[in-house]
C-alpha positions in Angstrom: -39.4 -91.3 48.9 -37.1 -90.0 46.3 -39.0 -91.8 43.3 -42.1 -89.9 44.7 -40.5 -86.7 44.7 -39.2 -86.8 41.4 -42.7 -88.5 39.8 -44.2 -85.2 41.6 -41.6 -82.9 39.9 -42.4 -84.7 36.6 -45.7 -84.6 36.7 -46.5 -80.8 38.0 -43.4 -79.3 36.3 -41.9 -77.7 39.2 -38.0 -77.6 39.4 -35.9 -77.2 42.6 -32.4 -77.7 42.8 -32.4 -77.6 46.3 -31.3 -75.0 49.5 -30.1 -71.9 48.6 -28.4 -71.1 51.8 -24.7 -69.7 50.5 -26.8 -67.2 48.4 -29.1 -65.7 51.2 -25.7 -66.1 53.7 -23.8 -63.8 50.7 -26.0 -61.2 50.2 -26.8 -60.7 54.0 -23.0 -60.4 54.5 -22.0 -58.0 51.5 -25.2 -56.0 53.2 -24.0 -55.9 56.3 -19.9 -54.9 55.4 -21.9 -51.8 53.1 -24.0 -50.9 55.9 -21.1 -51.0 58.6 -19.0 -48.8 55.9 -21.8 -46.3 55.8 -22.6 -46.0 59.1 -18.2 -45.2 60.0 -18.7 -42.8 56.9 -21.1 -41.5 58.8 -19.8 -40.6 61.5 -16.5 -39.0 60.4 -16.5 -35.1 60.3 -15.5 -36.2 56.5 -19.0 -36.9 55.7 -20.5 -33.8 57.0 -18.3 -31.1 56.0 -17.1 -32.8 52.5 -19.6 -35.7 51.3 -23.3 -34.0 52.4 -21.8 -30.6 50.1 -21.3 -32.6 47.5 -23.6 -32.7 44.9 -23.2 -36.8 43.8 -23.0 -38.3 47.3 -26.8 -38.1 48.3 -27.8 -39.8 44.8 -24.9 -42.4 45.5 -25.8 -43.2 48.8 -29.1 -43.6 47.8 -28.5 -46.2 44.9 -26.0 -48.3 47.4 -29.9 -48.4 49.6 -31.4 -49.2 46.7 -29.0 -52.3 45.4 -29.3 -53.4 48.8 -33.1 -53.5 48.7 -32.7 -55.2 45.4 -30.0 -57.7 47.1 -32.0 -59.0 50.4 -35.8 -58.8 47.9 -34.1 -61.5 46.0 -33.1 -63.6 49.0 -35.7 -63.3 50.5 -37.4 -64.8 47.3 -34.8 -67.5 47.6 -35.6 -68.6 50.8 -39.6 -68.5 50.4 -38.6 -70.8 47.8 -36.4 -72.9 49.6 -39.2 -73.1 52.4 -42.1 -74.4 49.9 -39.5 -76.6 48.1 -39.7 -75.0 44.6 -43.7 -74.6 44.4 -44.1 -78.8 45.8 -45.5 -77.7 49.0 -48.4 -76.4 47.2 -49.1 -79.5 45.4 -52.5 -81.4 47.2 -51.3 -84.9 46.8 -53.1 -86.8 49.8 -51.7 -87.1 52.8 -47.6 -88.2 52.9 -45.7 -88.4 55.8 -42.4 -87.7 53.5 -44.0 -84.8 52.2 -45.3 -83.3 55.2 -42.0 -83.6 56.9 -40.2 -82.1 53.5 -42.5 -78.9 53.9 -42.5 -78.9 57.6 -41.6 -75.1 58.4 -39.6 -74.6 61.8 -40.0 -71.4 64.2 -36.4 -70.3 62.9 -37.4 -70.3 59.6 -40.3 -67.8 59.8 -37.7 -65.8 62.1 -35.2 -66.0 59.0 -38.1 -64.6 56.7 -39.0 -61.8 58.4 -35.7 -60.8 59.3 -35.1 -60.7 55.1 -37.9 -58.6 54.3 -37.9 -56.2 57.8 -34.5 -55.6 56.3 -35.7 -55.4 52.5 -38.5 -52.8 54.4 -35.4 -50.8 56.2 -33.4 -50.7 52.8 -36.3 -49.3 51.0 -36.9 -46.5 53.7 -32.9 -45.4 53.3 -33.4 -45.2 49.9 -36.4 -42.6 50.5 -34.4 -40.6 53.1 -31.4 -40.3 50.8 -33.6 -38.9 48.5 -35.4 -36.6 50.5 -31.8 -35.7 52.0 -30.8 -34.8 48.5 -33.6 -32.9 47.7 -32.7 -30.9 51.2 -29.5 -30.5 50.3 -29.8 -29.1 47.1 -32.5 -26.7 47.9 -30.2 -25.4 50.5 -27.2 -24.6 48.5 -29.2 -23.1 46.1 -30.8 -20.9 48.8 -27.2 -20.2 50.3 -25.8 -19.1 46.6 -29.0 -16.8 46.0 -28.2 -15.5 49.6 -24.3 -14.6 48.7 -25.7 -13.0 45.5 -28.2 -10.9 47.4 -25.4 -9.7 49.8 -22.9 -9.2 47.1 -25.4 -7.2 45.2 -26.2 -5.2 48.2 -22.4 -4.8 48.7 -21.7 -2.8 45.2 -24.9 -1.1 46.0 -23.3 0.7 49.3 -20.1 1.2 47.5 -21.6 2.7 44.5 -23.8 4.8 47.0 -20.8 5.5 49.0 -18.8 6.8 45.9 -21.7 8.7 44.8 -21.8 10.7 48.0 -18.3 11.2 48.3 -18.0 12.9 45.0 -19.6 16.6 45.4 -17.6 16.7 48.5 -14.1 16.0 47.2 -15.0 18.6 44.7 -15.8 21.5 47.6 -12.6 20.6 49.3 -9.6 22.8 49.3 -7.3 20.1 51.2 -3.8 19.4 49.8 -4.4 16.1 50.4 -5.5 13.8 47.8 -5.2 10.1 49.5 -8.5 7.8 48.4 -9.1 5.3 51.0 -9.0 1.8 49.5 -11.8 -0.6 49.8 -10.8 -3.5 51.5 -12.5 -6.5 50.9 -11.9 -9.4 52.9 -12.0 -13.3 51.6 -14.6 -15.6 52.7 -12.5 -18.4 53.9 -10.3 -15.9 56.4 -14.2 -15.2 58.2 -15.3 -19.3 57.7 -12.2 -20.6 58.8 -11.4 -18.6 61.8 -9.1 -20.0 64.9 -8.9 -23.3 65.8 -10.4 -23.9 69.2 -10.9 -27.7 69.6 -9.3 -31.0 68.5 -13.0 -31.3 66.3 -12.7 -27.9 64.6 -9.1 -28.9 63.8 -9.9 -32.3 61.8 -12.4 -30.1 59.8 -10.0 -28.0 58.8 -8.4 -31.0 57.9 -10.7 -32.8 55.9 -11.6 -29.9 53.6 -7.7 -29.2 53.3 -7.5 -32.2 51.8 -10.7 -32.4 50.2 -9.8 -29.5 47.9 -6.2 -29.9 47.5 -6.6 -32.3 45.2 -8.6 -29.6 43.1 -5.8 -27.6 43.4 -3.1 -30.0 42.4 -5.1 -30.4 39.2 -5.9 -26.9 38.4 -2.5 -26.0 39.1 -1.2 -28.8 36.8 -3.4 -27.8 34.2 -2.9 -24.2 33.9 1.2 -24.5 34.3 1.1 -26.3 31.3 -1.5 -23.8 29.3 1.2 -20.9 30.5 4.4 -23.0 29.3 2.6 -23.7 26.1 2.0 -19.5 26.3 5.6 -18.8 26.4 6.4 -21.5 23.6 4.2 -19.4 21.7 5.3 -15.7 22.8 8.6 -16.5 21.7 7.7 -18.1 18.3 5.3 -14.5 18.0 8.6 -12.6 18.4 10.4 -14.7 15.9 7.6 -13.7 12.9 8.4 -11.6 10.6 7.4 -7.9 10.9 7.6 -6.6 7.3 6.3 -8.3 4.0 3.9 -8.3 1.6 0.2 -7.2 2.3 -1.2 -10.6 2.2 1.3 -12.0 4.5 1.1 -8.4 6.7 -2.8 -10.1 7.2 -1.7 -13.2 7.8 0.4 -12.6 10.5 -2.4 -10.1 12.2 -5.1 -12.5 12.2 -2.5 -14.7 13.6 -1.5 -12.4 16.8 -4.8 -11.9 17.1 -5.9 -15.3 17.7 -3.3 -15.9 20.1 -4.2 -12.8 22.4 -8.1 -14.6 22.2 -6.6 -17.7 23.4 -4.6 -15.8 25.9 -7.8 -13.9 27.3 -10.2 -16.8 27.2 -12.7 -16.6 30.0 -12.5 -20.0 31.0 -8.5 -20.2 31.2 -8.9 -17.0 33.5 -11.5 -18.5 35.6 -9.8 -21.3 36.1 -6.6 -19.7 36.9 -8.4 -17.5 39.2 -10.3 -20.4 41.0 -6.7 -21.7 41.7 -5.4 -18.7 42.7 -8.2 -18.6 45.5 -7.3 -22.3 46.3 -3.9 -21.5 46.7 -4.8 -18.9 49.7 -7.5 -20.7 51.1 -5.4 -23.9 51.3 -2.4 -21.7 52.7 -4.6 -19.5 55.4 -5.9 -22.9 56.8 -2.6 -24.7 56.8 -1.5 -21.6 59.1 -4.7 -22.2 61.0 -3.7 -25.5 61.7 -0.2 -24.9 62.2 -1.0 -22.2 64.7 -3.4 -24.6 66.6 -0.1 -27.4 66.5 2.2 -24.8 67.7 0.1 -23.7 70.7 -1.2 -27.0 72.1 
């Protein structure tokens, strides 16, 4: 029997080194602990307030589908080649009794098969949904940004209307008084993140306190150092000197100069006011939570 499988496999060129079980047994396993992880993801408020508003997690998810199409269309490869013995099976040799019960293929072997590529089929579909689910999800924060710039717009547009009207009839009045009511605008996290009523609503608030206090702690970081290096610098400012020659009067200008530049650079001040939002956000929801603590 064996010296007329290996005269076959000398003669037609086929090679097989035998079952690749551990392989197909592997990559169903890793597939299954991904898919378990996913699917726990999933169902944490974590993933629906944090991960589905992030713009990389969509595209992510959708390559861990994708990997694990790749993973269970290669086993699945493996075992059709492990079924027909490396190509042997499809020798026509006559009839051999060896050979016909070498390629013999059992009812839980087909099973095996199509449960491969029915997964290899389900993979492939995720992959299309987290695609589609990305495509959803952008469009939708893009529509909710043009929607806050609509109604900002439309805000400036009642206060500028507002001031406009107001103006002929300050100027008719003879009142004493001269108290101008102040605007007040209120932040958007005070009306998004209003009181806790539920354990639910309370791990939300969680999750995106934690979420973006790690932005903070970095922004924070960041800019304390950009203002320590600022007073470094103020005092060295102080410390030039004041009188001189004309060239070194020039010098020191286009020096001071600079330095107020750097000191009003748009991005510094962005990013120090993005933290200084953060800071009240984080702090108003902290007391939202506190306040839910405190009164269950």
């Amino acid at each position: 029997g064996g010296g007329l499988q290996a005269e076959v496999l000398g003669v037609s060129g086929y090679s097989y080194g035998g079952p690749m079980t551990p392989f197909v047994l592997a990559v169903a396993g890793i597939s299954w602990i991904l898919t378990m992880c996913l699917l726990v993801v999933g169902m944490t408020m974590y993933y629906r307030t944090i991960l589905l508003d992030s713009p990389w997690w969509p595209l992510t998810e959708a390559f861990i589908n994708v990997a694990l199409f790749l993973l269970y269309m290669a086993a699945g490869i493996v075992y059709l080649n492990d079924l027909n013995r490396g190509g042997l099976c499809y020798m026509t040799i006559g009839v051999n009794p060896i050979l016909s019960n070498l390629c013999r293929v059992d009812g839980g072997q087909m099973a095996g098969t199509a449960f491969l590529f029915i997964n290899m089929a389900l993979y492939l579909g995720s992959f299309l949904v987290c695609l589609k689910m990305w495509r959803h999800e952008a469009a939708r924060m893009e529509r909710q940004h043009f929607d806050e710039q609509v109604e900002l717009s439309n805000t400036e547009e009642s206060f500028g209307k507002n001031d406009q009207r107001s103006v002929p009839l300050q100027a008719n009045r003879t009142e004493k008084s001269t108290h101008n009511p102040k605007v007040h605008v209120i932040a958007d996290y005070i009306i998004k993140y209003p009181e806790i009523t539920c354990l639910e609503e309370r791990e939300m608030y969680k999750a995106v306190f934690n979420d973006q206090y790690q932005e903070y702690k970095e922004l924070h970081k960041d800019i304390s150092a950009t203002l320590s290096k600022f007073r470094e610098l103020d005092v060295m400012m102080e410390r030039l000197p004041r009188e001189g020659k004309n060239h070194e009067k020039r010098r020191i200008k286009n020096i001071l100069k600079d330095y107020q530049q750097k000191k009003s650079d748009p991005a510094f001040l962005e990013k120090k006011e993005r933290c200084d939002y953060l800071k009240a956000k984080l702090s108003h929801i902290k007391n939202r939570i506190r306040t839910f603590d405190q009164e269950t």
